[in-house]
Structures are given as C-alpha cells and as structure tokens.
N, C-alpha and C positions, 0 to 999 in steps of 0.2 A: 177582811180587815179594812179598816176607814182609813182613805189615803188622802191626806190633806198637803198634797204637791202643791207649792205654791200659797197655801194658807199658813204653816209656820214655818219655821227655817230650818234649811236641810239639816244642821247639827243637832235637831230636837226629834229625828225619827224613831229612834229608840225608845224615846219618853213620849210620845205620845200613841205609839205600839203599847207601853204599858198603860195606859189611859185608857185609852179606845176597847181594848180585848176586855180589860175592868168593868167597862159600861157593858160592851154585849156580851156578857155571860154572867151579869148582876152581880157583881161581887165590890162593886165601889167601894171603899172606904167611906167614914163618914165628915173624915177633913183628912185633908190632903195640904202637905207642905213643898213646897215649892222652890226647890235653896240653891244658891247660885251666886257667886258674883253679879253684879251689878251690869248691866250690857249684855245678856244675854236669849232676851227674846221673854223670859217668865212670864212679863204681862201679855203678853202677845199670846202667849201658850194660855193662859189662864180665859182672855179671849174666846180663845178657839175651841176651848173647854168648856165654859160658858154654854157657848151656839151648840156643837155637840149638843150638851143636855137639855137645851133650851128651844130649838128649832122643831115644830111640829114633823117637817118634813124629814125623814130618817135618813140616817147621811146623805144629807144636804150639802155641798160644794160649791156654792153659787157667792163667787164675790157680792154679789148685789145683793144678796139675801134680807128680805125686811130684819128677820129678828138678828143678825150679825152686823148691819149698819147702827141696830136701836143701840146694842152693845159696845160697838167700839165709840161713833160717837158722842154717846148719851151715858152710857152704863147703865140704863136702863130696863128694864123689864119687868111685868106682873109679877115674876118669881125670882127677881134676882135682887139681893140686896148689895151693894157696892161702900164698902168701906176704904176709908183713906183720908192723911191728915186734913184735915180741914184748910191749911195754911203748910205751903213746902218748907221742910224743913224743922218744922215741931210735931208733939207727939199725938197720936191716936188716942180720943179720950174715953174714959169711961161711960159716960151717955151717949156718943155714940156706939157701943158692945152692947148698951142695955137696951137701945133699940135693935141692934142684932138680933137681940134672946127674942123680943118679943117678935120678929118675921117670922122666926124658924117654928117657933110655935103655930103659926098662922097655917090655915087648908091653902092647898095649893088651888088658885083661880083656874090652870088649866096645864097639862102636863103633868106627870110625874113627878118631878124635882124641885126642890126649892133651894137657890143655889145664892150662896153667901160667896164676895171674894173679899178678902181683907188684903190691900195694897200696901207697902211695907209695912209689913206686920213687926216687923223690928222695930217701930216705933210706936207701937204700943206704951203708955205709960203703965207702970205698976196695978195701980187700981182696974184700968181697962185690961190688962191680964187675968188678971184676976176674976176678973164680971166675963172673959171668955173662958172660963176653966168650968162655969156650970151646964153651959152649952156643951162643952166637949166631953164632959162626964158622962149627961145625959143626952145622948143625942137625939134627937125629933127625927120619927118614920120619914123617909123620904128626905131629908135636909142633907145639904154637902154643901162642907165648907172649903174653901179654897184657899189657904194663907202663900202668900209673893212673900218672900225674905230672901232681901241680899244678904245680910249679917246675922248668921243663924245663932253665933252667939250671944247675941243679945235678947233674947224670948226664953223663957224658964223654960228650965226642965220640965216640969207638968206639962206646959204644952205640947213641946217635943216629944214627948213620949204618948202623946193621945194622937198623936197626927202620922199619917205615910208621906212617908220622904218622897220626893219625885226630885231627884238629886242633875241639877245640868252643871255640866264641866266645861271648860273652854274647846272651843272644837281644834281637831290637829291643825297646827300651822299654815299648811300650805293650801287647803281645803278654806280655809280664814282669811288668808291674802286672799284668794282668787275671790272668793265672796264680797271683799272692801274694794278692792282694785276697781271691780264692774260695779259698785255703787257710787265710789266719786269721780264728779264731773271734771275734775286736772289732776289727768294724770302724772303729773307732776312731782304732785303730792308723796311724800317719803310714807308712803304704805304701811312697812315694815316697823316706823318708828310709833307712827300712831298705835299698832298695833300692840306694842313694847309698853306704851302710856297705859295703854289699858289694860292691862294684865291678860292681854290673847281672848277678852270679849270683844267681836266685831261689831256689836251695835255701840258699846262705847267710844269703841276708836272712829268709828263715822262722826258722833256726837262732839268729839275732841276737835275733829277739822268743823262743822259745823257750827259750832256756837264762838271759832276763834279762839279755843279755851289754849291751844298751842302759844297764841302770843302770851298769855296773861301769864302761863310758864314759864314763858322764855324773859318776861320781865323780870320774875320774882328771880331765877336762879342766876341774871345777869346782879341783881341786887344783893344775894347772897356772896358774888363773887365778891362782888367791889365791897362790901362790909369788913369782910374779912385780910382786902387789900388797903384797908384804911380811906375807901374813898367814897366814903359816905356814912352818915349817923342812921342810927336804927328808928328815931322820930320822924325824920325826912321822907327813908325808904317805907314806912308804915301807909303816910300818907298816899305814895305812889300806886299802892295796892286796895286803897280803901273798897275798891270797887269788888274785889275777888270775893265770891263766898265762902262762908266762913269754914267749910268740909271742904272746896275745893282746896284752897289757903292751905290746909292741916295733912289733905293729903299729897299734895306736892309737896310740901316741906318733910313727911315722913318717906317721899320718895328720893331727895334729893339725902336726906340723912341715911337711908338704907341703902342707896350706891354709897354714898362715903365709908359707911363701916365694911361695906364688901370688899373695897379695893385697902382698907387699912388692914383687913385680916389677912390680904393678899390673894384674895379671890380674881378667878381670873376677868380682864377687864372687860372683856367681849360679854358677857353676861351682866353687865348693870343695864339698865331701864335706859335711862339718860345717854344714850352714847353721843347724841350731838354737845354734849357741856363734858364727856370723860377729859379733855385738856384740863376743864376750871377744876373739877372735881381732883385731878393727881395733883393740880396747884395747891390744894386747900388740906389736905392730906396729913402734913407735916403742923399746920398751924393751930388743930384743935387735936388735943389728945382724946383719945377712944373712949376711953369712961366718959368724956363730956358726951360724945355723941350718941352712947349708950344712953346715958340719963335725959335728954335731950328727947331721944327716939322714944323716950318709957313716958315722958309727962307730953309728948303728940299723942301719943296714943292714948292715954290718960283721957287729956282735953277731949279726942276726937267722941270714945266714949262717950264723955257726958254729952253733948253736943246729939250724939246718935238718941240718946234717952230723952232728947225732949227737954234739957236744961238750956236757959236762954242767957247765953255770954255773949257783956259786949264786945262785941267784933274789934273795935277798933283797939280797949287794952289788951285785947288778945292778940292781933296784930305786933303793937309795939312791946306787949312782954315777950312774945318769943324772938323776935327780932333782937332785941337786948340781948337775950339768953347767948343767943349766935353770937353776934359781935363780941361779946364778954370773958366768950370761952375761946383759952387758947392756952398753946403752950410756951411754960416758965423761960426765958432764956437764960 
C-alpha cells in the first residue's frame, strides 16, 4: 500500500487507501469527484494524486521530486491538463472544457495517464458543464479526470452521476485542534473558535488567523450589533465593509443569521459558531422577529448561489441592500 505520511494530511488516509489500492490493481475510475467543504486538503489530495499517476518513478515519496514540484508549483506537466477560473471568484468557461476535450483525446507523450484536474468544478458555468458531459460519456483510453468541489450542489446531476465520489469529512475534533494548535505560531490564538468559523476544516481555520479574516468578522458583527441598537445607518456601515469579499460578506452574515435562529428556537447556546458575540446575539433576539430572519437566511443564500454560478453582483448594492434588509427588520411595539 502507498504511504504518503507527511505528503497529505493525516485526515485524508482512508481516502487516499481508496485511491492508491484503485491505481495498483487497475481499476481507476475514469473521473473522480472530489467533495468536501472547503478547507479540507482536496487540492492537496488532487496534487498527490496527480504525482502518483504522473511520476515515472513508482511510488515515489520524495518531497523534492522534479515532476511533484512541476505540479504544485506550475500545475504543469506533458500529461496533465489543469483547469480553473481564470479570474478568483467567477465561472469556469466553456472554452476552456473544449480545450479539456481536445487533451484527453491527445497520445500520451510518456507514461500511461493522462490526467485532467478541474479546480472548483462548482464553478463551472452552464455551457462548460455541458461541453464536460461529452467527455464523461465518452471516456478516452487511459484519461482521468479529477473534479475538486466544495459545493457539490451546484454541478448537475449528469455529472454527479458519471463521476466516483472520493467524499472527505471534517476530521474528529480533537485530532483537528491538535493539528491547528502545532501550525500556528501564537499560541494564544483561541484555536477552538477558529475552528468553530470554519465548520471543523483545519486548513480553513489556519486561513481564518492568517489572512486576519477574524477582524473583518468581528467588524461586520460589531456593525450588525450597533444597527440594530440604533447607532448607525446601514449606508455608513456598507462603506466600512467595502473591503470584504463579496462570499466572505454573505457568509458571515448567513453565520451570524444561523446563530440568531438557533438560540430564537431556543437551541442550546453552547452550540452556536459565534460564541465570542453570544452576549450581542441574546441582545438582538427579541428585536427582529423569526420569519424576518428566516427570509433573510433564504435570500443570503439565494445571493450566495448566484454569486457561486458565476453571476457578477455589484458588491457594494449588495452590501448596502442587505444591510437595509437588517436594520428594517424588527419587531412591532
């Protein structure tokens, strides 16, 4: 069995036991899905997957390895074609899948494989779905595709059903701390809470103390508070956020609305995300009625949707409509 200790993360030995045993006993699938929350190592795995099929040298384990450097920092290779948005943030287009078609068609220059990864394949638009669904029908001798998807609901059914799931889960708890705690440098750092932000992926909750994205949270839901306390306009508080992107923005605001409905159904409070804002959150409780924050939660997720397809909303009326939406909603005295 190929033991890649130290080449992906400990949470992913199962799934790359199913990988590995696939390759040496020839039974690979001919695309392979990849599904998971977000933070979870998939590219990394897809990586390592990659070198696997691609590396002359047969299990091959060598950090330094020429064709595992071409790979992570280039994504390049004679037989590997690397898909992904062109521009972070928008959709995966059709011309690029129609150059897909025509790789996989192509002899392989050397090796065995010829290996496609398609990086959020969730953002595929319509038509480039579509233009991969001839490819997956018909598959070319020797081709393997590789699809990364955070959000599986968004990629059709046709393709879901021409692909093998390689399903990764959050790893247990305390196995998850110990793996964050020894990657960041201050310990100081509330661990537990990052890990809370990210729904129990640890390479998110790294990413969270890393890029500061914690302050830019702890602005907006200080702004949600005082909106709601009457101490501040929703045009004001837009501007203060302009900087946020526009998926981060949507899903913090569906995080801070998805604690509020948990503790108005009366769920218990130790269980919300947010436990450093539970004070502002039982403050706020009483002042928007439920149905607001239901319909509220339905058109974040709405937005976020389209936003995931590839549709280009401006940021900033988006900003100050949902902001409006908050401030607006309350209840009758």
């Amino acid at each position: 069995m190929d033991d890649r200790a130290g080449m992906i993360f400990p949470w992913q030995t199962a799934q790359w036991q199913q990988f590995s045993h696939a390759k040496q006993t020839r039974r690979l699938a001919h695309a392979y899905l990849l599904t998971g929350i977000y933070g979870l190592g998939k590219l990394k795995f897809a990586i390592e997957a990659a070198h696997l099929l691609l590396c002359p040298n047969e299990g091959c384990q060598d950090a330094l390895c020429h064709t595992r450097r071409f790979i992570t920092a280039n994504k390049t290779h004679s037989n590997l074609c690397w898909i992904e948005p062109e521009e972070a943030g928008h959709a995966i287009k059709v011309d690029q899948i129609r150059a897909l078609n025509e790789f996989v068609q192509q002899t392989s220059l050397q090796g065995e494989y010829r290996l496609v990864v398609i990086q959020s394949a969730n953002q595929m638009n319509i038509n480039a779905a579509n233009a991969l669904l001839k490819t997956l029908e018909e598959p070319a001798p020797g081709a393997i595709l590789i699809l990364v998807c955070d959000e599986v609901s968004h990629l059709p059914a046709t393709i879901l059903s021409r692909c093998q799931r390689i399903t990764f889960s959050q790893p247990k708890r305390e196995p998850a701390l110990a793996w964050l705690k020894n990657q960041l440098k201050d310990q100081s750092i509330d661990a537990n809470l990052l890990l809370n932000l990210a729904h129990g992926a640890p390479l998110a909750a790294l990413e969270w103390q890393q890029t500061n994205r914690v302050l830019a949270r702890q602005e907006l839901f200080e702004l949600l508070y005082a909106l709601k306390q009457r101490l501040a306009d929703p045009l004001t508080a837009a501007v203060k956020i302009q900087a946020m992107d526009s998926r981060q923005f949507l899903d913090d605001m569906l995080s801070w609305i998805i604690d509020l409905l948990h503790l108005q159904v009366g769920g218990k409070p130790e269980s919300i995300i947010n436990q450093n804002f539970l004070s502002q959150l039982r403050q706020v409780i009483n002042e928007i009625p439920m149905m607001e924050s239901i319909h509220l939660m339905s058109y974040l997720q709405q937005v976020r949707s389209q936003i995931m397809s590839g549709i280009n909303l401006n940021k900033q009326l988006l900003i100050e409509n949902i902001l409006i939406r908050w401030s607006r909603a309350h209840v009758s005295r």
